[in-house]
C-alpha positions as CSV (number, residue, x, y, z in Angstrom):
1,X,206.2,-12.9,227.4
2,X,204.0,-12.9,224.1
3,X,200.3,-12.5,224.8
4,X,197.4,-10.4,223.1
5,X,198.1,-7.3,224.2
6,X,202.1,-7.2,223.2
7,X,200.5,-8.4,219.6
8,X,197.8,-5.0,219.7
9,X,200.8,-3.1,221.3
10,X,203.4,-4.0,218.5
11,X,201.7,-2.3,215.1
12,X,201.0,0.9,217.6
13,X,204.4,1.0,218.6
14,X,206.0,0.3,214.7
15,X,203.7,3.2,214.4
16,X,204.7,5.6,216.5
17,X,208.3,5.3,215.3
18,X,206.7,6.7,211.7
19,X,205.1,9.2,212.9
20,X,208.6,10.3,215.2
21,X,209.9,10.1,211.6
22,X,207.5,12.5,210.1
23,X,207.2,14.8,213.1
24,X,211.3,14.9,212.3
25,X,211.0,15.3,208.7
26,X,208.9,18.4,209.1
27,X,210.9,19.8,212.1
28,X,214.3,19.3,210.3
29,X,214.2,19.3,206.4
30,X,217.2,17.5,205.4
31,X,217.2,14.8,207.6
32,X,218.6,11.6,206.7
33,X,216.8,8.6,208.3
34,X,218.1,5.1,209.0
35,X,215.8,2.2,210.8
36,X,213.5,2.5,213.3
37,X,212.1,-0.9,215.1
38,X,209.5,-1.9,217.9
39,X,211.8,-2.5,221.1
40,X,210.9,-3.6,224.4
41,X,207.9,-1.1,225.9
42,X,208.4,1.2,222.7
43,X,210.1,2.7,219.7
44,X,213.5,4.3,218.3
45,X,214.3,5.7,215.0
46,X,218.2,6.3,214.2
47,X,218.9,9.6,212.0
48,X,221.6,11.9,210.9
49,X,220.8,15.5,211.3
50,X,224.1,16.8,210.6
51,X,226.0,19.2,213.0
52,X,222.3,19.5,215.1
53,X,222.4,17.6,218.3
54,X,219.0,17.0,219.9
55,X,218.9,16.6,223.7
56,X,216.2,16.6,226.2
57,X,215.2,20.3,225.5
58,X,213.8,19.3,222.4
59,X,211.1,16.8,223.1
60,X,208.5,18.9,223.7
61,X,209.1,20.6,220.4
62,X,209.3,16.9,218.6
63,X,206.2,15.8,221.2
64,X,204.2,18.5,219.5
65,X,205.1,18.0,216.1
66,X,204.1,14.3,216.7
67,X,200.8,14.7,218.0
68,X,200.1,17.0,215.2
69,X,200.3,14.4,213.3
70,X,198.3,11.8,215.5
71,X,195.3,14.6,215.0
72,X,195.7,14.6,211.6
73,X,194.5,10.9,211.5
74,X,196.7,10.1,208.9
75,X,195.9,6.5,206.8
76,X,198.6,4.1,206.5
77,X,199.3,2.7,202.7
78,X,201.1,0.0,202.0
79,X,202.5,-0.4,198.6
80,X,205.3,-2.2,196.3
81,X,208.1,-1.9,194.6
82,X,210.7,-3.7,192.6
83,X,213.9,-2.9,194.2
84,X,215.3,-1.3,191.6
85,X,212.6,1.6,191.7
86,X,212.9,1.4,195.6
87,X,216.8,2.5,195.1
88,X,215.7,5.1,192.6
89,X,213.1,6.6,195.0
90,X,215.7,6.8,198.0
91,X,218.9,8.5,196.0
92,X,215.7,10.9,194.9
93,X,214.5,11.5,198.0
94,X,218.6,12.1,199.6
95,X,218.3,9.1,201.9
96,X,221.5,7.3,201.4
97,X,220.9,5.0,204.3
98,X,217.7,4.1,202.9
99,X,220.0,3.5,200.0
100,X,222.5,1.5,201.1
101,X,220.1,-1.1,202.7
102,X,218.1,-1.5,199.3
103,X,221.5,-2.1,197.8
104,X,222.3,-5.0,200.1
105,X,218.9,-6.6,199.9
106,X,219.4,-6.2,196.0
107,X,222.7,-8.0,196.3
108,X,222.7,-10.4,198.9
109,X,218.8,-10.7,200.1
110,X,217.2,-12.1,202.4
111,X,220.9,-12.8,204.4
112,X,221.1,-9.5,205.1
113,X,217.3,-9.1,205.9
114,X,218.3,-11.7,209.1
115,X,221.0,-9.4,210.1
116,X,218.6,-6.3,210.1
117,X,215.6,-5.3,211.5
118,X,213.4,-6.9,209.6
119,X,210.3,-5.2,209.6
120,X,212.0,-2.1,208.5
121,X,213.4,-3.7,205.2
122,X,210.0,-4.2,203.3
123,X,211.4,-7.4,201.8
124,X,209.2,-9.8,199.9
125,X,211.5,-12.6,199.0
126,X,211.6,-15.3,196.0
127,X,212.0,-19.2,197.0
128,X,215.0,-19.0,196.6
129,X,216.2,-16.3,198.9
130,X,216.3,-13.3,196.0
131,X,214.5,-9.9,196.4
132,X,212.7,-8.3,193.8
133,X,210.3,-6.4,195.0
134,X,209.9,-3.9,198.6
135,X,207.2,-3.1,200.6
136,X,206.4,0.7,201.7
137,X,203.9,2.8,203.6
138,X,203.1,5.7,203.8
139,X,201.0,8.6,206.2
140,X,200.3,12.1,204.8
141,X,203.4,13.0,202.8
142,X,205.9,10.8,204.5
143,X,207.2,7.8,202.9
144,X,209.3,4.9,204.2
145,X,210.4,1.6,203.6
146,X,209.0,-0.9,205.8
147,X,207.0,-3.9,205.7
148,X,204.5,-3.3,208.7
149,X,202.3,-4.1,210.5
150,X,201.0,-0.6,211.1
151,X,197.7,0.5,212.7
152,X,194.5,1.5,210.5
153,X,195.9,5.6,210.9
154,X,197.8,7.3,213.0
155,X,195.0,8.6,215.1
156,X,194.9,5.1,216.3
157,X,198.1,5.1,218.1
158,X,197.8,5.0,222.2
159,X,200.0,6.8,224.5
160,X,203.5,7.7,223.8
161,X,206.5,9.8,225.4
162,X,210.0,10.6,224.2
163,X,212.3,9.4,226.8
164,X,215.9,10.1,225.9
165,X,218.2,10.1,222.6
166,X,222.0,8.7,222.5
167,X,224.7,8.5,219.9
168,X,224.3,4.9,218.0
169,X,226.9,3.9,215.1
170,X,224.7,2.8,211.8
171,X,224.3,-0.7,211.3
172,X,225.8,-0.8,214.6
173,X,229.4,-0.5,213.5
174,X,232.3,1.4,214.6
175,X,233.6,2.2,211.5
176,X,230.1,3.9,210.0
177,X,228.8,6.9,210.9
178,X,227.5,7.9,214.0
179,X,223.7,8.6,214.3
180,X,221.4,9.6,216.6
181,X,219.0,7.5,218.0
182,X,215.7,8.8,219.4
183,X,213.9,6.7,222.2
184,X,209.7,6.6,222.8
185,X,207.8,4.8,224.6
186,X,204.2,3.9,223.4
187,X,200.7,2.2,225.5
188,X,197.6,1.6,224.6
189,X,196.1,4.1,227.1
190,X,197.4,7.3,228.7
191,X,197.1,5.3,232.2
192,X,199.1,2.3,231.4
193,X,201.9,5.1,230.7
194,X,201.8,6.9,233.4
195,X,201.8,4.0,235.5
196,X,205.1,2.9,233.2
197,X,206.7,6.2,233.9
198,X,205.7,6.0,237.8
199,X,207.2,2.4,237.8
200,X,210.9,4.1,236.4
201,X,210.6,6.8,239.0
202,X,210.5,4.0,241.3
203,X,213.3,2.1,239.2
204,X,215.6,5.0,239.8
205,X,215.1,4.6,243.4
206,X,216.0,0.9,243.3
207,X,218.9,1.3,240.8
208,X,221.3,-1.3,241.5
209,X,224.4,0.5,241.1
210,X,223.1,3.7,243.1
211,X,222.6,1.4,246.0
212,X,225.3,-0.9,245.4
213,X,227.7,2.2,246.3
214,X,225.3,4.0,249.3
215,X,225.2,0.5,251.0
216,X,229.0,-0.4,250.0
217,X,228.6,-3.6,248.4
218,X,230.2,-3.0,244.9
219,X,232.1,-0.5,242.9
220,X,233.7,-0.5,239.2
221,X,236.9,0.5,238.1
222,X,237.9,2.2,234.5
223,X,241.4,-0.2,234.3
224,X,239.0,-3.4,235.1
225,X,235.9,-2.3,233.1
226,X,232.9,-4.8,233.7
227,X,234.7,-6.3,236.5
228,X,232.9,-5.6,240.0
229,X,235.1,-4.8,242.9
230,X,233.2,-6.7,245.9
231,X,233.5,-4.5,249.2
232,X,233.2,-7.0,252.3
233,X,229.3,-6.1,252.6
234,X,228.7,-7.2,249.1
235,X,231.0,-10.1,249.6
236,X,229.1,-11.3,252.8
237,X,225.9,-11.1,250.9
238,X,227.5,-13.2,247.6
239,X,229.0,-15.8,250.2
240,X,225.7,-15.9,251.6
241,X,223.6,-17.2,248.6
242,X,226.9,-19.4,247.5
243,X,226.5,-20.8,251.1
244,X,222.5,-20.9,250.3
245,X,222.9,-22.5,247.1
246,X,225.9,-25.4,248.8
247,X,223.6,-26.2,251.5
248,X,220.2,-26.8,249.3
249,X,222.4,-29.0,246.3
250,X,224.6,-31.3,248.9
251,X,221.5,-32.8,250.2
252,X,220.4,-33.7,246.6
253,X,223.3,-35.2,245.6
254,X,225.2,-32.5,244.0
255,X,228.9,-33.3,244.1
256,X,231.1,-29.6,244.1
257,X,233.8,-29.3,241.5
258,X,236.2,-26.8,240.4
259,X,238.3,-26.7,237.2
260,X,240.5,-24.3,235.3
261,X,240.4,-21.1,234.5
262,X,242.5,-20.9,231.5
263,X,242.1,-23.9,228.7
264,X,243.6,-24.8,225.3
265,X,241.5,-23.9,221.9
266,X,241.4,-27.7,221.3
267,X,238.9,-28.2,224.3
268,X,236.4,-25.4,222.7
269,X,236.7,-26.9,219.4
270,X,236.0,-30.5,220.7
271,X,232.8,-28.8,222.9
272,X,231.9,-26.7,219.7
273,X,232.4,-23.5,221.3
274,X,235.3,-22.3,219.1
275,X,233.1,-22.1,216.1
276,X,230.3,-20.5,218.2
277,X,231.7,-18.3,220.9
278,X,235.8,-18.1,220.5
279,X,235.3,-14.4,219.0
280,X,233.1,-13.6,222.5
281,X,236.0,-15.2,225.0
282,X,238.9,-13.6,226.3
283,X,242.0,-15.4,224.4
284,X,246.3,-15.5,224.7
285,X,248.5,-16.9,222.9
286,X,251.5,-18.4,225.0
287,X,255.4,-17.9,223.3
288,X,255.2,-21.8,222.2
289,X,252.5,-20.5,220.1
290,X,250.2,-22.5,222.0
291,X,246.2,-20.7,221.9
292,X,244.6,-19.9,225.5
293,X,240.7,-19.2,225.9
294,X,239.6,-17.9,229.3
295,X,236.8,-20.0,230.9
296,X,233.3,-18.3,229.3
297,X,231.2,-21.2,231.0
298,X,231.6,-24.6,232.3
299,X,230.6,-27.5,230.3
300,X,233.6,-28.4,228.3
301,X,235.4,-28.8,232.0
302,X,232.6,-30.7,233.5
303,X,232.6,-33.0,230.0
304,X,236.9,-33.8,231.1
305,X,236.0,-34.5,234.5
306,X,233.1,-36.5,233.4
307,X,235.6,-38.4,231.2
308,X,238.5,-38.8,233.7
309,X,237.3,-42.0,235.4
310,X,235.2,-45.1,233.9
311,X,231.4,-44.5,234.4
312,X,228.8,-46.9,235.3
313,X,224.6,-46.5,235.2
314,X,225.1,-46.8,238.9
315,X,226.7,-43.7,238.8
316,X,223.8,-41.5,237.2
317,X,222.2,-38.9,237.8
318,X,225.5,-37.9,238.3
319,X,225.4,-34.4,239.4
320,X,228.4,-32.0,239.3
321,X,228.4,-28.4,240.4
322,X,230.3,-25.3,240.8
323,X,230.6,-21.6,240.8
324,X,234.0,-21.0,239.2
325,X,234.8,-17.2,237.1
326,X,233.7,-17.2,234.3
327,X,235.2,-14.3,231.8
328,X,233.4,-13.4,228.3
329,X,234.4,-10.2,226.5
330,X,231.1,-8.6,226.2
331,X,231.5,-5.2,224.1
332,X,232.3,-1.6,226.3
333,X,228.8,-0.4,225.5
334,X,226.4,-3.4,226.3
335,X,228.1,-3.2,230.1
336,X,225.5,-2.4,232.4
337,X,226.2,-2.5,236.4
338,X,226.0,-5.6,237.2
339,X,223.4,-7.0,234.7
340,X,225.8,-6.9,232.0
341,X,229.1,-7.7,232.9
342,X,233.1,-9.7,232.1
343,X,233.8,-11.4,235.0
344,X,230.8,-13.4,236.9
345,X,230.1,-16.7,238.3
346,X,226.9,-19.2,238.0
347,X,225.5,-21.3,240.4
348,X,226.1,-24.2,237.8
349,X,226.0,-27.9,237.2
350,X,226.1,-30.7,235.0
351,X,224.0,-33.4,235.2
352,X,224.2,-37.2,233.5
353,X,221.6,-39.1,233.0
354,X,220.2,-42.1,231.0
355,X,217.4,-41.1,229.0
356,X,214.7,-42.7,231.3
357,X,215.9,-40.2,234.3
358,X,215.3,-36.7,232.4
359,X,212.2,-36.2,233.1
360,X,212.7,-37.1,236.9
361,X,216.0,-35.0,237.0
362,X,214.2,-31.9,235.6
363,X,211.2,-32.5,238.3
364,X,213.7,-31.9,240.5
365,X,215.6,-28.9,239.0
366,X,212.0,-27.5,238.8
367,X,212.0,-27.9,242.6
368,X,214.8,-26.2,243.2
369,X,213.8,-23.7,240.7
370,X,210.2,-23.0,243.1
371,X,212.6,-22.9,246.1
372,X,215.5,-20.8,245.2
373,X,212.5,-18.0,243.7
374,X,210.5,-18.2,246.1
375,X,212.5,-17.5,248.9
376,X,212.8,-13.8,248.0
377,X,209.2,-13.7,246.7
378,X,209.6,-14.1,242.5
379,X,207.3,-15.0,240.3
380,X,208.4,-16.7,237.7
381,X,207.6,-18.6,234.3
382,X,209.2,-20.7,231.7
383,X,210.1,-20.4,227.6
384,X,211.1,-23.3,226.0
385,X,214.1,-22.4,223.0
386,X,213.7,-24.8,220.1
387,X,216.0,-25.5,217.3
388,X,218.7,-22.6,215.9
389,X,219.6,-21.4,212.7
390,X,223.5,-22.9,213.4
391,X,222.8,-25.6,215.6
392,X,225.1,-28.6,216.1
393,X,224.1,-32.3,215.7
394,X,221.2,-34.5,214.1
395,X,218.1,-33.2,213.5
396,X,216.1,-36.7,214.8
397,X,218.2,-35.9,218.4
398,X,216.9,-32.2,218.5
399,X,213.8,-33.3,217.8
400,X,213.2,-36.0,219.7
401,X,215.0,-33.6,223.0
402,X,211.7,-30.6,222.7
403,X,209.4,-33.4,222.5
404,X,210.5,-34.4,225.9
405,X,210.9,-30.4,227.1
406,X,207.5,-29.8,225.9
407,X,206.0,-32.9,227.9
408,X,207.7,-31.9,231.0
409,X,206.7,-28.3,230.7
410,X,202.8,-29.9,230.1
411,X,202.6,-32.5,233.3
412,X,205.0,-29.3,235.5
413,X,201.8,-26.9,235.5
414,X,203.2,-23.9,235.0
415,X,203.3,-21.5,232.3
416,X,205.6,-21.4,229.8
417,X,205.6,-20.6,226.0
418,X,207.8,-21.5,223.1
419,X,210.5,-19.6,221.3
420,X,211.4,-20.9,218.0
421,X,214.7,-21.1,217.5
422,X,215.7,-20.0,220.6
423,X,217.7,-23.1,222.1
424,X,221.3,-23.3,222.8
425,X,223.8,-24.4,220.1
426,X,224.0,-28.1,221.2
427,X,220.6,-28.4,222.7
428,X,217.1,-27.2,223.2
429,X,216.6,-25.5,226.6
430,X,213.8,-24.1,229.5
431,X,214.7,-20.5,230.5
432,X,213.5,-18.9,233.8
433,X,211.6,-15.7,232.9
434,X,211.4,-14.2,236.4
435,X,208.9,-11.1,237.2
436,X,210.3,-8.6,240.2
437,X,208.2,-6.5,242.5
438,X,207.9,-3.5,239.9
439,X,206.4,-6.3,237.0
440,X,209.7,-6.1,234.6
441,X,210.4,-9.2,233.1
442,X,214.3,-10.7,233.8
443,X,215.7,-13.8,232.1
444,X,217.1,-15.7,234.9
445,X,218.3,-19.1,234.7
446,X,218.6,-21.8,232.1
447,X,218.0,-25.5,232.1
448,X,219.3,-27.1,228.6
449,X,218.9,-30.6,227.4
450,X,222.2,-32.0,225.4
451,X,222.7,-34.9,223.2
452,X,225.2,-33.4,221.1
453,X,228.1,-32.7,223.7
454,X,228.8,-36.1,225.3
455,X,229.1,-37.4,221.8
456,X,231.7,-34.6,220.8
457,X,233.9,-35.8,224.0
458,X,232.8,-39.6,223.1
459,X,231.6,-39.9,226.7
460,X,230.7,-43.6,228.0
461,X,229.1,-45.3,230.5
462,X,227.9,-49.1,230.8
463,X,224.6,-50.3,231.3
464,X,223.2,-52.9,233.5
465,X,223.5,-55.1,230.4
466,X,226.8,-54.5,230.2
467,X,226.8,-52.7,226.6
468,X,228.6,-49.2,226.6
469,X,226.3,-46.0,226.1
470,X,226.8,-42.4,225.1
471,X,225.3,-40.8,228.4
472,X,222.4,-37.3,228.3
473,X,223.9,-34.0,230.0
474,X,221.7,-31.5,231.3
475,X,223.2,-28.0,231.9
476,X,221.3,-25.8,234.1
477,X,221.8,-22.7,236.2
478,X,218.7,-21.1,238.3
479,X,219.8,-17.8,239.5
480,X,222.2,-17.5,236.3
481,X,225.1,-14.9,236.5
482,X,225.1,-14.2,240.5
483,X,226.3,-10.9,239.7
484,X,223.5,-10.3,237.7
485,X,220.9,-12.1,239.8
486,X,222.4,-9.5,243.0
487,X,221.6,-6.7,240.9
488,X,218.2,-7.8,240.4
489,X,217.7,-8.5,244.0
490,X,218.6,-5.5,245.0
491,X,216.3,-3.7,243.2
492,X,213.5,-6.5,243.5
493,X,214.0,-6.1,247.3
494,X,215.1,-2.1,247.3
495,X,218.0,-3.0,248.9
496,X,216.2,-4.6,252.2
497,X,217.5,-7.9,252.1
498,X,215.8,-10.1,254.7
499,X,217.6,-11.3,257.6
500,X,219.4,-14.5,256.4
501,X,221.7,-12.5,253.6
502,X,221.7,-8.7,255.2
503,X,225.4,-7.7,255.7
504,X,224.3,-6.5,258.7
505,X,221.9,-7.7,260.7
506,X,221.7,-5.4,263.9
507,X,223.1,-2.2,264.7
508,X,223.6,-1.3,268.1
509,X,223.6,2.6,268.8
510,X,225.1,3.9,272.1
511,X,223.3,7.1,273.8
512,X,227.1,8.4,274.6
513,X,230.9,7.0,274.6
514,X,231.4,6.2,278.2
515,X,233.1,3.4,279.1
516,X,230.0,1.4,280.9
517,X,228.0,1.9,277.7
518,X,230.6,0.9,274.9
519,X,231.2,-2.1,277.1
520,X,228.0,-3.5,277.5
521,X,227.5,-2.7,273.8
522,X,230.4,-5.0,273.5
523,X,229.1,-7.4,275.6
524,X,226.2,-7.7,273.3
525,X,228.0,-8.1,270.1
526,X,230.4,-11.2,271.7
527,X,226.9,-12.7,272.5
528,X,225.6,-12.5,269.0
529,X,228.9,-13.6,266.7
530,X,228.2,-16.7,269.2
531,X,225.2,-17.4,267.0
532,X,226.4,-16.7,263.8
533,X,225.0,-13.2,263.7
534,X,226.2,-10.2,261.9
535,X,226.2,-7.5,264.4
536,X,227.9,-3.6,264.3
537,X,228.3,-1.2,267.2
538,X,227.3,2.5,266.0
539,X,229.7,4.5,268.8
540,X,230.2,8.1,267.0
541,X,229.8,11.3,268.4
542,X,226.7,12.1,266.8
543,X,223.3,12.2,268.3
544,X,221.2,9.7,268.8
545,X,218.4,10.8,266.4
546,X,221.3,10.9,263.8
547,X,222.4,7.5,264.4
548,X,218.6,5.8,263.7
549,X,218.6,8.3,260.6
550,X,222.1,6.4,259.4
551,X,220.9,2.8,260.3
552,X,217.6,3.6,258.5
553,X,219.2,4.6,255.3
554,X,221.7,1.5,255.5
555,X,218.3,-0.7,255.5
556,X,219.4,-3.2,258.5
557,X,216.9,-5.4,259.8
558,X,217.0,-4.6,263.6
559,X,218.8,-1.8,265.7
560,X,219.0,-1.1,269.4
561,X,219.4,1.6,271.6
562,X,221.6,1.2,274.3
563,X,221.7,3.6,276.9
564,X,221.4,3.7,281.0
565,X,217.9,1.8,281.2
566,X,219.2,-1.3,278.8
567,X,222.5,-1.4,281.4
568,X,220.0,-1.7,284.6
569,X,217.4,-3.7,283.3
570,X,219.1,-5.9,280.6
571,X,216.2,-5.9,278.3
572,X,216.5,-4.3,275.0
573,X,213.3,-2.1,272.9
574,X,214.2,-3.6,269.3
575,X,213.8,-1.0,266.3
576,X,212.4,-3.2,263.1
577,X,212.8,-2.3,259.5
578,X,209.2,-1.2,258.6
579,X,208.8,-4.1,255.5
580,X,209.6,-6.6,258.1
581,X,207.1,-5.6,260.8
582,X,204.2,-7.8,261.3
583,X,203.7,-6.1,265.0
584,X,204.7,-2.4,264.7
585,X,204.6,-2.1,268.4
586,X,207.9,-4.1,269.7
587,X,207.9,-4.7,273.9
588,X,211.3,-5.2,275.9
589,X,212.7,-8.5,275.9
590,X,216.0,-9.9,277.2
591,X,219.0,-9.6,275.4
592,X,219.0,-13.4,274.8
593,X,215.6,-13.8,273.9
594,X,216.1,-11.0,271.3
595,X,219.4,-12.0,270.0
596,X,218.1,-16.0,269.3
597,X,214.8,-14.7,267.6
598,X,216.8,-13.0,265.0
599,X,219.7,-16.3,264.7
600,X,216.4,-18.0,264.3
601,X,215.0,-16.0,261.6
602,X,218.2,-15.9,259.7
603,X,218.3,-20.2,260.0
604,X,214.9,-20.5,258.9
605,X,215.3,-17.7,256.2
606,X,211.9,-16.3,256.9
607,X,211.3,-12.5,255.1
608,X,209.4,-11.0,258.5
609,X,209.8,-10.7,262.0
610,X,208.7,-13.0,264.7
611,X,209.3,-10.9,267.5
């Protein structure tokens, strides 16, 4: 979220990518630069050093070279010229990336200075789109093009670390050469980064995809590439929150729906999705010559089922939902575990409304919001998306739709800011901006306001006075992607899911494999599927010690030891997952005393232990 110190943090940061540019410059004369922007916590800069490849080992070297230059206290000049001169001064200086950009400015302006990083094209633009003049700085003998901001010097720069460097295609295109991209990252004060780099130690423990494997929940597979395999621990844990998410939107009204998976270009160009996200869907062609587009998201099937029957204002809200797959054809290198994937499903719906019932409808999907986040302990906010460049519709509907997002967001009480230009194609939307237990900031959910769609699909009800009106969708998903909102959990949580959603629950570990003890193991498990409970018997011909070590590392809730004593007495010692204890001494207790405690934790979905 935008606040003071991301505004102080930003000019440091732009800065600190300069100075990696001159500390480069002087370590590798020759060097051909490209761009190198502010990004989220720090810096890159993109370069071409020929046949040298830099890897970790150099850093240190770079590091050096860099804080050289921070002790220098070198001043930061901004200066002008006409582009002309600018493309001069970079085929001089042997930068032919440099001079390809100034060339394209030159040519096409400020269009290309959207597609780009802006602040590293030092534009200053005409009315009328045309550049004629380019904006550089410049620290100690190192020149670049850019157009700031920057701090006073570059003494005045914070805290800052090279982190790793990967191969990045210029411009971000296959067919251009590949580069290589140097990553930083850059804080105001040494403490805030070690406290960053202590939070990615701690990351690494958490990694989604390292415990996704150790506690068999999901794998991938090279001939499905960003298309999770669920093992039947991960699936128990999806079905779960599906189960969760059923429950909580049948008793407001929700009505579940399902719809195809595979749909004819016409729907997408009647829902305006062919113009805006055709080239990001999976598509066939069948032999009638007939155009296929798998399903990327719902609302052009919950628009047809809206349309199938005659609708009244008795009818609304009308609330539809569903977790169908959804498919898009995200590009091989933005796939990341399960927070960037092809194949997913939402916890989704479609609501119609007149336009007196918005702002009761989002009260409610606010509600929902505070109960589906809180639940697992999130913090969360909200960003209101105004506006795009390409949107779809009148401007007077668009207008009139943030007014009524902004009120909402006013009389909800909680915080939220606004990014311009930020809303969906068809409508303006609230996003959930959740915070996990490390402090990273996730996008979430989405809860998006649309006047455009229903009048694409000429959708109708009739009011009370009989006259036939053009209804108000809402679209809205709170997790979002449940594949990504798993992989956040599990590192949110570290992999200890409470109770309610644990693919386990209880382990129960035998002191040996005679028949008495594997029996009344047994006997224990038959009691606990009676109340719904998750339950494993641990009978291997390891040692006890060995056994608590493996339940451990698989996170479950509660484990039991049964040996001789349990038999005779009947009373179990319960072993509880340390983030659950509120009482780290546990006394005996009878098996069915123990066994409905836990059934009654996991009803009530409560994060600690009552026993």
């Amino acid at each position: 979220m935008a606040n003071q110190q991301d505004d102080q943090l930003h000019p440091m940061r732009h800065s600190l990518a300069h100075i990696l540019a001159t500390a480069l410059t002087r370590l590798y004369p020759g060097i051909k630069l490209g761009i190198g922007p502010v990004v989220e916590n720090g810096f890159y800069y993109d370069v071409d050093l020929g046949d040298k490849q830099l890897s970790d080992e150099d850093f240190s070297k770079i590091e050096a070279e860099m804080q050289k230059v921070i002790s220098e206290d070198q001043t930061f000049e901004r200066f002008a010229r006409p582009v002309d001169e600018a493309i001069q001064w970079a085929k001089e200086a042997g930068q032919p990336y440099k001079e390809e950009l100034l060339n394209d400015l030159k040519r096409a302006g400020t269009t290309v200075a959207k597609d780009l990083k802006a602040e590293e094209l030092g534009t200053v633009a005409e009315g009328d789109g045309r550049i004629d003049e380019v904006s550089f700085y410049k620290n100690g003998d190192f020149t670049d093009l850019c157009r700031g901001p920057h701090v006073e010097s570059t003494g005045k720069v914070g805290a800052f670390k090279l982190m790793r460097v990967s191969g990045a295609y210029w411009r971000g295109k296959e067919s251009n050469p590949q580069m290589q991209r140097v990553y930083g990252v850059g804080f105001a004060t040494e403490k805030e980064l070690r406290q960053y780099l202590n939070m990615l130690e701690e990351a690494k423990k958490r990694d989604h995809r390292k415990l996704g494997q150790e506690l068999d929940l999901f794998f991938f597979h090279e001939t499905a590439p960003g298309m999770p395999y669920w093992l039947p621990n991960g699936v128990v844990l999806y079905n779960e929150l599906i189960n969760f998410w059923r429950k909580e939107h049948a008793t407001r009204g929700y009505q579940e729906v399902v719809s195809p998976l595979l749909n004819k270009k016409d729907l997408y160009v009647t829902s305006g999705h062919f113009d805006h996200y055709w080239d990001d869907m999976f598509t066939s062609a069948t032999e009638e010559g007939e155009l296929y587009g798998m399903k990327a998201m719902n609302c052009p099937n919950a628009m047809i089922i809206y349309k199938n029957k005659n609708r009244s204002y008795r009818d609304f809200p009308l609330r539809l939902s569903d977790t169908d797959p959804l498919h898009r054809y995200e590009l091989s290198g933005a796939l990341n575990g399960l927070f960037r994937v092809r194949a997913f499903r939402q916890d989704d719906a479609h609501i119609y409304v007149q336009e007196e019932q918005i702002k009761d409808e989002y009260k409610r999907i606010f509600e929902i919001t505070e109960l589906f986040y809180s639940i697992f302990g999130m913090s969360y906010a909200f960003r209101l998306g105004t506006r795009p460049d390409k949107f779809m519709g009148d401007s007077a509907l668009w207008d009139s739709a943030e007014g009524m997002l902004k009120e909402i967001l006013e009389e909800s009480g909680k915080d939220y800011f606004i990014e311009e230009g930020d809303g969906a194609f068809y409508g303006p939307k609230i996003d959930i901006l959740m915070t996990d237990a490390l402090g990273r900031p996730w996008q979430m959910g989405t809860i998006q306001l649309d006047f455009q769609q229903p009048l694409r699909f000429d959708l109708k009800y009739t009011d009370k006075d009989g006259q036939e009106k053009t209804p108000i969708a809402i679209h809205r998903v709170i997790y979002g992607s449940l594949e990504r909102f798993i992989g956040i959990l599990i590192e949110h949580l570290g992999g200890k899911f409470p109770v309610w959603i644990a693919p386990e629950q209880i382990r129960i570990i035998t002191v040996n494999q005679e028949e008495k003890t594997v029996a009344f193991a047994r006997s224990i498990v038959a009691r606990a599927e009676e109340l719904g409970l998750r339950v494993y018997v641990d009978n291997d011909n390891e040692s006890v010690g060995k056994k608590i070590r493996s339940a451990e590392l698989r996170k479950i809730p509660y484990s039991v030891v049964i040996g001789e004593k349990e038999i005779e007495t009947g009373n179990l010692t319960p072993r509880v997952r340390k983030d659950m204890e509120v009482n780290p001494v546990h006394e005996a207790r009878t098996i069915d005393e123990f066994l409905k405690t836990v059934a009654n934790e996991a009803k009530s979905r409560v994060n600690k232990t009552s026993l």
